[in-house]
C-alpha positions in Angstrom: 85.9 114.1 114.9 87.7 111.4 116.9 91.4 112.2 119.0 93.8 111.4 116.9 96.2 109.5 119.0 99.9 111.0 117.8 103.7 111.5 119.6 106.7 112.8 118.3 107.5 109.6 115.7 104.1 109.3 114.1 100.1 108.9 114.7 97.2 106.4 113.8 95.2 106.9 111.4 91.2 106.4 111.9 91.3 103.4 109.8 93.6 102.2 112.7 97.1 101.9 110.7 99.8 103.3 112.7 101.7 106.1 110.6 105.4 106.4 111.5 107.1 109.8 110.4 109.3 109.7 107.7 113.1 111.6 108.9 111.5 114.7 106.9 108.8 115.3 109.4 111.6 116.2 112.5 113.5 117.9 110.3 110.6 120.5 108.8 108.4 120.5 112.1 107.3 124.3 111.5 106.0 123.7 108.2 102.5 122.3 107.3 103.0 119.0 105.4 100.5 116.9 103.9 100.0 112.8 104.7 97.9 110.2 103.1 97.7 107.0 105.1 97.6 104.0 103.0 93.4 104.3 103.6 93.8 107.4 101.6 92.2 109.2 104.7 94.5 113.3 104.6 96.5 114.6 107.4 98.4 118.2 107.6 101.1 117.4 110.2 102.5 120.8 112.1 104.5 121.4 114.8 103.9 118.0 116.6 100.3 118.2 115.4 98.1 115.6 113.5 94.5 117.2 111.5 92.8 115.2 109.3 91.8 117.2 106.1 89.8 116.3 103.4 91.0 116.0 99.9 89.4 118.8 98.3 91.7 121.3 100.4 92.3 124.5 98.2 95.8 125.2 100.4 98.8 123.8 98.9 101.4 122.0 101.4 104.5 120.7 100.8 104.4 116.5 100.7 107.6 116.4 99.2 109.1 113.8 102.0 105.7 111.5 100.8 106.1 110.8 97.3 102.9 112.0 96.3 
């Protein structure tokens, strides 16, 4: 798996699209959220951290701040 190139407002994705954090993100940094980039590729961002995921994850995370 490719570095994932991230700082403290955001990250881009594989596909390339840069991913800025919605206000959410700073404001719930210790818990594990879940991001789709518009590629529909899966991240769990935590604590300054970006992992992609893959879709069929059986943990539930809060994407509230996302919409989804």
């Amino acid at each position: 798996m490719a570095n994932i190139e991230h700082d403290d407002n955001g990250f881009t994705c594989e596909c390339g699209l840069r991913n800025d954090y919605p206000g959410y993100v700073q404001a719930h940094w210790s818990v594990r959220l879940s991001y789709s980039c518009a590629c529909q590729r899966q991240y769990i961002l935590y604590r300054g951290t970006v992992v992609k995921t893959s879709r069929e994850s059986a943990e539930i995370y809060d994407s509230e701040a996302f919409g989804d």
